[in-house]
C-alpha positions, 0 to 999 in steps of 0.5 A: 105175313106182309101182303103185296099191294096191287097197283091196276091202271084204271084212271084217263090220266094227263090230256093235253089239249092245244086249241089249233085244232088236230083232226086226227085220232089214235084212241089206245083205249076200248071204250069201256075200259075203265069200267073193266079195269075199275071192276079188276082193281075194285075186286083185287083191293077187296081181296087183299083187305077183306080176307076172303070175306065174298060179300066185302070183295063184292063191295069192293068190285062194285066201287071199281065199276062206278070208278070205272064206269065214270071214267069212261063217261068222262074219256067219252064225252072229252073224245066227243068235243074233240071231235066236234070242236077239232080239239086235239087232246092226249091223255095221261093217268096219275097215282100219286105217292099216298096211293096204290092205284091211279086216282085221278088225271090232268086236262092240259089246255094250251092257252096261246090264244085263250086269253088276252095279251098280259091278261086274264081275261078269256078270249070269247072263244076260249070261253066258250070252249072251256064251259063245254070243257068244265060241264063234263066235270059236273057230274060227281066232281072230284077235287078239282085243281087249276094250274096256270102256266106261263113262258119264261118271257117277263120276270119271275114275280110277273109271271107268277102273279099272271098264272095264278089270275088266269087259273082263277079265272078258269076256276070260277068259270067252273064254279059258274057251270056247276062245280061246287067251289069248295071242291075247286083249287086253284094254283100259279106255276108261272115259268116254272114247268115248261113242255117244251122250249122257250127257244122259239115261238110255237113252245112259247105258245105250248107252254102258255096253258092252263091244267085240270086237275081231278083227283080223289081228296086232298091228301091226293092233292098235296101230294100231287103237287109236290110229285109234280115239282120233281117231275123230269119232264120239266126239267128237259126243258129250261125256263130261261129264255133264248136271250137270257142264255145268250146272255149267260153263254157270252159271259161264259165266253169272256171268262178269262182263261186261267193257267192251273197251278197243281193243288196237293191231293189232301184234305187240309190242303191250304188256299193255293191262288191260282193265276189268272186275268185281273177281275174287275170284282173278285170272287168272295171264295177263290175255288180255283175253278175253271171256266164254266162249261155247258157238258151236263153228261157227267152229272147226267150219266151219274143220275141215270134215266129218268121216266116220268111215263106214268102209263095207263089206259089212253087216247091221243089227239095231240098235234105232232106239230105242237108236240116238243122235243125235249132240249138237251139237259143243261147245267143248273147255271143254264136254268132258274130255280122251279117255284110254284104258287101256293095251292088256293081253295076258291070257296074260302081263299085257304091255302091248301095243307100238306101237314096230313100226309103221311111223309116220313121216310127218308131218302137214304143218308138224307135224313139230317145228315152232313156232307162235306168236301174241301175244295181249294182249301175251303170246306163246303158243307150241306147240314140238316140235309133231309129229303123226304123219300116220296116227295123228293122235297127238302124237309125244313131249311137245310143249310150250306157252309162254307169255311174259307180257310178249313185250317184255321176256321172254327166259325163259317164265314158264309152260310146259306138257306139255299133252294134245292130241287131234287130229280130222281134217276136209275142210279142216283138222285140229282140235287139241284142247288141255287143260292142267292145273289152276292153269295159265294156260290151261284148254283150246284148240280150234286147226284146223291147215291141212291143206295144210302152210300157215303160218296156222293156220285158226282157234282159240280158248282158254279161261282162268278168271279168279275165278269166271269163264270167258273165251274168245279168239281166237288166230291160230297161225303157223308160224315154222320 
C-alpha cells in the first residue's frame, strides 16, 4: 500500500530586507514555532518511515526539534537586527521540488545604496550591516547560496557580469566571518528576476539587491534554482526598461496597417500574400499576421492563475512603500529572455551540478514530442520538445522548424535552437519562446494543455517585417 507523504511548514522562508529602514512590525509567527512545528513533521516523518518502530519515531521528533529549534534562533535574532538597525524584513519558506517539507529560506537584501555606482564594492554602511547579517549564519550553516540582482538598465552582458561580482563579493564577506567556503555559492541573476517595475526610480532600486539563500544540501540547491526560474513573480514584472518599451510600442505604432484577404480554412492551404504597405526589408515568412497587439488576456486566461505564495510560518517588517504591484502581464515581445549565471562554489571556483537529481518524469505530451500548425501555408514545427515536469525546464535542445511552403518542402528551410522558458497555471502551462536576431520568428507565447491533451490551449507569435511588428495566431497540435 502506497502511503502519503506529509509536507508541515516548519522553515522561516524568503525575507526581504530593504536598508531605508521601516519600523514597523507584523510577526505571524510565535516565537517558538519552528520548534513545534520541526517536532510535528520530525514525528510525523518518522511515523511514516519507521513502521511504527517508537524508538526511530523518537529520532525522528528529536531532529525536528533541532530543525526547529534552529529555525527560531535564526527568525530571533534577524527580528532583533531589525529592530536595532531599523531594518525592514519579511519572510517566505522554501520546499523545493526533491522534498516533502520546507528546507530552507531566502534573505532578500535590497541593495539600492549598498554598493558603489557600477561597483561591487560595499558601501561602509552596507558592509557593516551585512557582517551583522552573515554572523547569524555561523552557527551550523547550511549550504549557502548568493544571488546578485540587477535593474534592466545597461545590457544584459553588463549586468550580468556586475550581479555575479556583487554576489562574490557578499560571499566572501561570509567566508570572512565565519562561513566555511565550501559551504558558500555564489550566482549572477543580472535583469533576469525583477520584484517590482523597472518603470520608476524606487523599483529600479527594489530590484537592485542581493539574496541568501540556506537550504539543506546541494541536490536542494540545484533544484532551487531551477524553480526559481519559472517562479511567476518574476514574470509579473518585465525586465525591459521604460524606454526600451516606448521603443517597441512606437515600432508597433508604425506598422502599417494591412487589409486581410480570406485564407481558406485547410490545411495544405497554399501562401496567400496579403496586401500591405511596401516594407523597407521584408519578412523572411510572410504569416499574413496583423499588427502586433499588447492584449495578453487570451493567452493569460488559457494559462490560469498562478500562485507562487510558498506559505509557511512568518514575520514581516517590510516597508509598504517599497513593496511593488505587479505590472500588467505582458506579451513575450514586451519582455526579454530570464537567464541566469551559472551557480559558482566559492571554495573551488566549480560549477555547481544538476546531473544528481532525480528528473524524469515528464510534462504530459512533452516528452520528445512534436507540435505542429500550418499557418499561411507554412508549417510551424516544435521537435525533441521535453519539459521536465518538477522543473518546468527543457530538456537538451529542442528545435522549431519552419517549412515555407508545406505543399512542396520536404527540408525545413529555417531551423531554430530557440530559448524557451515555461510558467505553470491552473489550466495550462504557458511556453515562452525567443528566437534569435535574423530568424523568421521574434518570439512566441504557447499555453500547453495540462492534461496531456493533443491541441494546445492557445498561442500566438510575433515576426518583424520592415519596420513593422506583427502577431498571429497558431494552434499547436500534437502528432506523436
Amino acid at each position: 500500500m502506497k502511503r502519503a507523504r506529509l509536507a508541515v511548514a516548519v522553515s522561516l522562508g524568503s525575507i526581504v530586507m530593504v536598508m531605508a529602514g521601516c519600523a514597523s512590525i507584523n510577526a505571524t509567527m510565535d516565537k517558538h514555532g519552528g520548534k513545534i512545528i520541526g517536532g510535528l513533521t520530525g514525528a510525523a516523518a518518522g511515523a511514516l518511515a519507521c513502521d511504527g518502530d517508537p524508538v526511530c519515531i523518537a529520532a525522528g521528533l528529536i531532529g525536528g526539534v533541532v530543525l526547529g529549534e534552529l529555525y527560531d534562533q535564526r527568525q530571533d535574532e534577524l527580528r532583533r537586527l531589525a529592530e536595532e538597525k531599523d531594518i525592514a524584513l519579511e519572510t517566505r519558506p522554501v520546499t523545493t521540488f526533491n522534498s516533502d517539507k520546507e528546507n530552507g529560506f531566502e534573505l532578500s537584501i535590497n541593495d539600492g545604496g549598498m554598493f558603489e555606482t557600477n561597483s561591487s564594492q560595499l558601501t561602509t554602511t552596507a558592509r557593516l550591516d551585512l557582517m551583522s547579517v552573515a554572523t547569524i549564519y555561523r552557527y551550523k550553516p547550511q549550504k549557502i547560496l548568493v544571488i546578485g540582482h540587477t535593474d534592466a538598465s545597461g545590457s544584459d552582458a553588463y549586468n550580468q557580469s556586475l550581479s555575479e561580482k556583487r554576489a562574490r563579493t557578499v560571499a566572501e564577506l561570509f567566508q570572512e566571518i565565519g562561513v566555511p567556503a565550501e559551504q558558500i555559492y555564489f550566482q549572477g541573476a543580472g535583469e533576469s528576476q525583477p520584484v517590482a517595475s523597472n518603470d520608476t526610480r524606487e523599483g529600479r532600486s527594489t530590484n537592485r539587491r542581493v539574496e541568501i539563500v540556506e537550504i539543506d544540501s546541494e541536490q536542494s540547491l540545484a533544484a532551487y534554482n531551477l524553480q526559481r526560474q519559472k517562479d511567476t513573480r518574476y514574470l509579473a514584472h518585465s525586465a525591459r526598461t521604460a524606454s526600451e518599451k516606448a521603443t517597441i510600442r512606437e515600432r508597433v505604432k508604425k506598422t502599417p496597417a494591412v487589409k486581410r484577404v480570406q485564407v481558406p480554412e485547410v490545411a495544405d492551404a497554399a501562401p496567400v500574400r496579403q496586401p500591405k504597405a511596401k516594407p523597407s526589408v521584408k519578412a523572411l515568412v510572410d504569416f499574413g499576421g496583423y499588427t502586433a497587439s499588447s492584449d495578453f488576456s487570451t493567452i493569460q486566461q488559457a494559462a490560469g492563475n498562478t500562485n507562487s505564495d510558498s506559505g509557511g510560518l512568518s514575520f514581516s517588517l517590510f516597508s509598504k512603500a517599497v513593496a511593488s504591484p505587479a505590472d500588467v502581464l505582458s506579451p513575450c515581445y514586451l519582455d526579454s529572455p530570464r537567464v541566469t549565471g551559472d551557480i559558482l562554489n566559492l571554495s573551488s571556483g566549480e560549477k555547481l551540478n544538476a546531473a544528481d537529481l532525480d528528473m524524469t518524469d515528464y510534462w504530459p505530451g512533452l516528452n520528445g514530442n512534436i507540435w505542429l500548425d500550418t499557418v499561411n501555408g507554412h508549417m510551424v514545427a516544435f521537435a525533441k520538445l521535453r519539459i521536465l515536469r518538477d522543473s518546468g525546464a527543457p530538456e537538451g535542445r529542442p528545435l522549431v522548424r519552419i517549412y515555407e511552403n508545406v505543399n512542396q518542402d520536404k527540408i525545413a528551410d529555417y531551423v531554430s535552437e530557440p530559448h524557451i522558458e515555461t510558467y505553470s497555471g491552473e489550466n495550462g502551462l504557458l511556453m515562452r519562446t525567443y528566437f534569435a536576431e535574423g530568424e523568421p520568428l521574434e518570439c512566441m507565447d504557447i499555453v500547453m494543455p495540462n492534461n496531456g491533451g493533443r491541441t494546445a490551449k492557445a498561442g500566438v507569435f510575433y515576426y518583424g517585417e520592415g519596420d513593422g511588428l506583427y502577431e498571429q495566431k497558431i494552434a499547436l497540435k500534437r502528432i506523436q
